[in-house]
KEPA-969526 format. One line per field, with one value per residue (C-alpha): residue number from 1; x, y, z negated. Coordinates in Angstrom, 3 decimals. Example, Ala and Ser with C-alpha at 12.3 -4.5 7.8 and 13.67 -1.06 7.14 Angstrom:
2
k: 1,2;
px: 12.300,13.670;
py: -4.500,-1.060;
pz: -7.800,-7.140;
# end
This chain:
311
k: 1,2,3,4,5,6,7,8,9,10,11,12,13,14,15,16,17,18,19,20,21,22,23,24,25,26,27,28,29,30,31,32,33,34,35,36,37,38,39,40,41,42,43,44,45,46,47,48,49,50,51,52,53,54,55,56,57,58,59,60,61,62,63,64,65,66,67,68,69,70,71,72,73,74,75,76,77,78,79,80,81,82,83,84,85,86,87,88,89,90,91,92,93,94,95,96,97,98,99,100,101,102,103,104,105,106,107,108,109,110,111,112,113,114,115,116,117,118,119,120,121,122,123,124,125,126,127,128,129,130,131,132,133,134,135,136,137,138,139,140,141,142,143,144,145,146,147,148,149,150,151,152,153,154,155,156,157,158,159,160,161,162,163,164,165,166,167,168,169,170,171,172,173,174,175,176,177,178,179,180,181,182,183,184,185,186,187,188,189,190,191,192,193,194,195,196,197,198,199,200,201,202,203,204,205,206,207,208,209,210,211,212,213,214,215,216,217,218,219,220,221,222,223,224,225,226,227,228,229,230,231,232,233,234,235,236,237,238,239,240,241,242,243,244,245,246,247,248,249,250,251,252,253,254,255,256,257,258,259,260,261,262,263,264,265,266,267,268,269,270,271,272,273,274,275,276,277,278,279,280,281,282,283,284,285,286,287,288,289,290,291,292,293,294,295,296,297,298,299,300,301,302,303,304,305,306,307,308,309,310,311;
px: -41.559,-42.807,-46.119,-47.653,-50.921,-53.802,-53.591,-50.555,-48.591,-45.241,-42.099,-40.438,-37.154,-38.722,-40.071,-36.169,-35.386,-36.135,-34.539,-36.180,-40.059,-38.593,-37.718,-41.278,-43.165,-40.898,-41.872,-45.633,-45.961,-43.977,-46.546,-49.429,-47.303,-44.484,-44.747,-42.706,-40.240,-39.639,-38.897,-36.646,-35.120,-34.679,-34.575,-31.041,-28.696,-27.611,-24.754,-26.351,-30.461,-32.756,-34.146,-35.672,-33.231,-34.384,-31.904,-29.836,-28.674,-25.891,-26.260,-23.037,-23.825,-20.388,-18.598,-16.568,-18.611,-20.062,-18.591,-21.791,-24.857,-28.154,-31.492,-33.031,-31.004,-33.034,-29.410,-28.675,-29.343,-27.457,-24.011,-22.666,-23.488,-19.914,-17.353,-13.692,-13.154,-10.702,-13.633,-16.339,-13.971,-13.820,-17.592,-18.154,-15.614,-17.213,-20.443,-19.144,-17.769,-20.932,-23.654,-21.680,-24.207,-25.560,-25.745,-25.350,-23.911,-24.558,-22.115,-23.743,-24.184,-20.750,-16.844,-13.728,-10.673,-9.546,-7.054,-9.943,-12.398,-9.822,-9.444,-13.313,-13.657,-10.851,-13.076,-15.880,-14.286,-12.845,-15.932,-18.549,-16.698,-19.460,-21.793,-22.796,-21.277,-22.842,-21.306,-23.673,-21.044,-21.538,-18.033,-16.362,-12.599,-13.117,-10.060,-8.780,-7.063,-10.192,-10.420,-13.921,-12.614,-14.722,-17.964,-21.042,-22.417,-21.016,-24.061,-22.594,-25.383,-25.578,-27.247,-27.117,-25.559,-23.052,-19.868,-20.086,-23.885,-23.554,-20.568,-23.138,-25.720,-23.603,-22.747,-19.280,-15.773,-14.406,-13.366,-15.691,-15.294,-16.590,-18.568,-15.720,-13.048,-15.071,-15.748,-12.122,-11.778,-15.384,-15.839,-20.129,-19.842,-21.006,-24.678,-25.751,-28.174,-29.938,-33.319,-35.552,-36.826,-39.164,-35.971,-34.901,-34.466,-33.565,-32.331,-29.500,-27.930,-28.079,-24.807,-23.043,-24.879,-24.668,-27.459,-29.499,-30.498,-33.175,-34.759,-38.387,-38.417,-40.039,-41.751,-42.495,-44.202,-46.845,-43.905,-41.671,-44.294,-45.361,-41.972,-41.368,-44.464,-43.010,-40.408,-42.229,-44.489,-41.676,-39.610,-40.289,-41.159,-39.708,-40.418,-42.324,-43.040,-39.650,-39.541,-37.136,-36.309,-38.070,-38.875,-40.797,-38.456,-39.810,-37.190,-37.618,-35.210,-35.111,-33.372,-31.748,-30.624,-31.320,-33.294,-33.874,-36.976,-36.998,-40.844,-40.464,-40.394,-44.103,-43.181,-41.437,-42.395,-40.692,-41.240,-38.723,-37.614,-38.710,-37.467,-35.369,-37.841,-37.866,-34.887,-35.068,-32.236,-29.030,-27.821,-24.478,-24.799,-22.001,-22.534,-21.000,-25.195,-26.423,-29.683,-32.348,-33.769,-32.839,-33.369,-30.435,-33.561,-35.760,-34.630,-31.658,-28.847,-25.556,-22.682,-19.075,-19.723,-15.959,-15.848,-19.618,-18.144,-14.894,-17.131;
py: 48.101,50.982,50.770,54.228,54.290,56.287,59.053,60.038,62.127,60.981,63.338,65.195,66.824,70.105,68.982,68.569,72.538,72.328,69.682,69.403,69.763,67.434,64.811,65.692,64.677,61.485,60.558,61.245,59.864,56.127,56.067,54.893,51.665,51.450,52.075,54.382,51.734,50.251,54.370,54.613,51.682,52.578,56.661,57.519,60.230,59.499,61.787,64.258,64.189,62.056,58.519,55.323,52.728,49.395,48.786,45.623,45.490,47.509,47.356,48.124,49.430,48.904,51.815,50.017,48.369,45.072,44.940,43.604,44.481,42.847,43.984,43.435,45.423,47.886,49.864,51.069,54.831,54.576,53.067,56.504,58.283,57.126,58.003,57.036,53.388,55.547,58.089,55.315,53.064,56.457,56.987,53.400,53.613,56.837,54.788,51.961,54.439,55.794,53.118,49.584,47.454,45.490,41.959,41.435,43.300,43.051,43.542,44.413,46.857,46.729,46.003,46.523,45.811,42.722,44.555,47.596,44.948,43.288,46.447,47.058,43.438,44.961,47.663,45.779,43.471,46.032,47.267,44.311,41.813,39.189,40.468,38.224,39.142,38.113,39.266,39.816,38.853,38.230,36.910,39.771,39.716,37.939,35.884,34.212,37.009,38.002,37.518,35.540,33.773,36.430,35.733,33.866,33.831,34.335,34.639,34.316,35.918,34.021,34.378,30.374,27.462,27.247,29.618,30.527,31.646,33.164,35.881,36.300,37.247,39.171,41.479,41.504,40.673,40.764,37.808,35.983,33.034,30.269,28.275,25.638,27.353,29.694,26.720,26.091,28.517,29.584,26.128,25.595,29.707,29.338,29.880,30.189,33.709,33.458,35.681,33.383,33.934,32.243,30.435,29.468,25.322,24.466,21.361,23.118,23.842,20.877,19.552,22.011,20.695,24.239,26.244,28.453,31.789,32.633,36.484,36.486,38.600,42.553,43.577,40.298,38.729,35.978,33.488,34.631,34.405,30.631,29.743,31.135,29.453,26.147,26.528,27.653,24.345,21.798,22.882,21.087,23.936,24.449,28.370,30.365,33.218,34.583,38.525,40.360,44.124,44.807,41.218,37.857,34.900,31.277,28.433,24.952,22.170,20.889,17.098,18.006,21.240,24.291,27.004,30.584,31.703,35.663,36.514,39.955,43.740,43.976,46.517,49.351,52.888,55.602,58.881,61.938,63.710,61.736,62.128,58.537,58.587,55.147,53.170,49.669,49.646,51.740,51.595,53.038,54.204,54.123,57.952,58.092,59.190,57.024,55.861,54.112,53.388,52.328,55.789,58.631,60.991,59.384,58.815,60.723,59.894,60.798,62.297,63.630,66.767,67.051,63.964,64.501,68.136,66.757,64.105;
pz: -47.865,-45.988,-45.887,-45.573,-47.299,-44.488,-46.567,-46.968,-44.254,-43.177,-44.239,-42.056,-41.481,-41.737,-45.375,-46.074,-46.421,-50.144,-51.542,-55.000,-52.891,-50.854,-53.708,-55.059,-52.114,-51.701,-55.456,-54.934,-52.047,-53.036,-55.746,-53.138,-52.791,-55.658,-59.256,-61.354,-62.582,-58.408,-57.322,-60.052,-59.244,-55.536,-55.215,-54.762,-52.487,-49.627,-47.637,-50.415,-49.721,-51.578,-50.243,-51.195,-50.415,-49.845,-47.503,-47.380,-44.115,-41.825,-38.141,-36.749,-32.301,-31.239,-28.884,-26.307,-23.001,-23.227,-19.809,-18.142,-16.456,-17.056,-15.535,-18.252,-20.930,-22.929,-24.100,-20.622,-21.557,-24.392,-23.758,-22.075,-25.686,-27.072,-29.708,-29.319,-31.586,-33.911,-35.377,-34.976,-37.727,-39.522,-39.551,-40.266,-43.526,-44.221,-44.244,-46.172,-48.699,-49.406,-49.604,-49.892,-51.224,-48.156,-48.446,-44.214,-41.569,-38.387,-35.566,-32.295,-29.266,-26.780,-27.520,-29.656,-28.496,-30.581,-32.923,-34.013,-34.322,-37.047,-38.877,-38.776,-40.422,-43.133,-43.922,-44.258,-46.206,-48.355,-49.164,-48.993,-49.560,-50.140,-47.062,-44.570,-40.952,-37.876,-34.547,-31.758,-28.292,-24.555,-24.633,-22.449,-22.895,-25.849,-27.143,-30.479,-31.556,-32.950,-36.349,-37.169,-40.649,-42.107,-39.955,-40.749,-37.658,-33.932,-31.278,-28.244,-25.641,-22.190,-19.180,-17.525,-19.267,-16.447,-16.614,-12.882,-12.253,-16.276,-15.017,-11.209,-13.730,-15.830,-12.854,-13.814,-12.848,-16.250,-17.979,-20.431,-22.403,-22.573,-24.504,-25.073,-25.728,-28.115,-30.158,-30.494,-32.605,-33.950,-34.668,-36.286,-36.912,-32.821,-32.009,-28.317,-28.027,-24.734,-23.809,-22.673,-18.528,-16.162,-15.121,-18.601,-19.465,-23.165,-21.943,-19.557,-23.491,-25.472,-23.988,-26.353,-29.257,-30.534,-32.629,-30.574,-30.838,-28.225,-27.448,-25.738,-22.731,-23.671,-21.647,-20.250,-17.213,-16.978,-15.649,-18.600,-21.486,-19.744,-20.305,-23.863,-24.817,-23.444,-25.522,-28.370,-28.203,-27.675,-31.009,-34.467,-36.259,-39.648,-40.325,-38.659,-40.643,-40.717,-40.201,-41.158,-40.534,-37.416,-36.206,-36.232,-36.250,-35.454,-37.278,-35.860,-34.248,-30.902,-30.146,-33.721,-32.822,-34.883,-32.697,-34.380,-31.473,-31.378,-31.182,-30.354,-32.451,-33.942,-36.746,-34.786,-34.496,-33.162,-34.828,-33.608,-36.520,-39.187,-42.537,-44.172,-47.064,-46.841,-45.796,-44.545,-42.983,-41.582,-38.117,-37.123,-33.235,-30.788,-30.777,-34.338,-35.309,-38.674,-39.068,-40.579,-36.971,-33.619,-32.380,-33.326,-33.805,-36.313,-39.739,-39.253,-42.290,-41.191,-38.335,-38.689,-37.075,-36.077,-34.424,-32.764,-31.455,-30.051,-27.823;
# end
């Protein structure tokens, strides 16, 4: 969905004053690329303001640190724009509460401590109780008193194959897990999520037999995209036209392991104050902001304004 049609302008918070003009230009603009039937299907309120909600997914920017420090991290800017983990389980019930028909949730972004990340599995259980969870992890003080019965999925991200030069590369002095004893008790939920540099060798992983998950570099180099290619060319392909939310997946298997190949974000665009006309998906920040985008600014949905004041 969202495919704005060259003549139509995109809606704006300051089209939001009004809320019945507002629902009005919502409704004549969706006609350009839905029919009547599809926007009545889909136009809804939202935290009390009209949108179109396509949107089947929750992303879920955890508060706590992900107690590392990668060069390449893209979050940087963002991890010091935090709520405590008591409001951000209140904002993310208060979410729940209010739109609780995704069919995945993704868990992402920094850390819980293990028994707040067990409640925040309880609420989302309590609320979408047949949504697929995946947890996004670089294994930082991560133990099994975690709950993951409930999880789908478990990407663990990693640096280097080897435990040693992973934590160096890390920056960290923090314990992380590893891969072996996180199989103990994630068991084939495991998946091994590693972006993919000029130094990266597939082969370095398929001692764990474990499914792969791996992110090409952005912004790249010409030693990083040689690689990525490599890797690109040595997989059995099985999908590659898989894109979903914001990007292209490639789905193939290498020496009989499944690898899910990241391409890279090709459908992106930030606009600052942008209206949710259309929402493709919702994105809970560590800042206790909701979304429909990866920026707090742009598609703006929701914030406790007692918690956001008391920051």
């Amino acid at each position: 969905m969202n495919k704005m049609n060259s003549k139509q302008r995109i809606i704006m918070e300051s089209d939001a004053i009004n809320l019945e003009q507002l629902e009005y230009k919502i409704h004549q603009q969706a006609l350009f690329d839905i029919d009547q039937s599809e926007y009545e299907a889909h136009i809804r309120n939202l935290f009390g303001r009209p949108v179109l909600d396509f949107a089947k997914t929750l992303v879920i920017n955890l508060p706590g640190s992900c107690f590392a420090n990668c060069p390449y991290c893209i979050d940087k800017d963002l991890r010091k724009n935090t709520i405590s983990c008591d409001d951000f389980l209140k904002t993310c019930e208060t979410v729940l509460m209010e739109k609780h028909n995704f069919n995945e949730v993704s868990i992402t972004g920094g850390s819980l401590p293990s028994n707040k990340f067990n409640k925040l599995i309880d609420i989302i259980q309590k609320y979408c109780p047949n949504a697929k969870i995946t947890w996004n992890t670089n294994g930082a003080k991560v133990d099994d008193s975690y709950n993951v019965s409930h999880i789908k999925y478990i990407n663990l991200h990693r640096n280097s194959a080897n435990d040693k030069i992973n934590k160096e590369l890390f920056c960290t002095d923090t314990d992380i897990i590893s891969i072996e004893k996180f199989k103990l008790f994630a068991g084939d939920k495991l998946c091994l999520r590693v972006t993919v540099d000029k130094d990266f060798d597939i082969d370095e992983y398929v001692k764990y037999n474990t499914p792969m998950y791996l992110n090409r570099m952005l912004p790249g180099t010409f030693e990083t995209e040689e690689t990525f290619n490599k890797v690109r060319k040595a997989l059995n392909i099985t999908e590659c036209t898989d894109v979903r939310r914001r990007n292209h997946y490639i789905n193939g298997r290498y020496k009989n392991i499944p690898v899910r190949l990241c391409v890279g974000d090709h459908l992106a665009q930030h606009v600052s104050g942008r209206y949710p006309a259309w929402l493709n998906v919702v994105i809970i920040h560590r800042s206790g902001v909701v979304a429909g985008s990866w920026y707090e600014n742009d598609k703006f949905l929701y914030k406790d304004e007692k918690i956001c004041k008391n920051k």
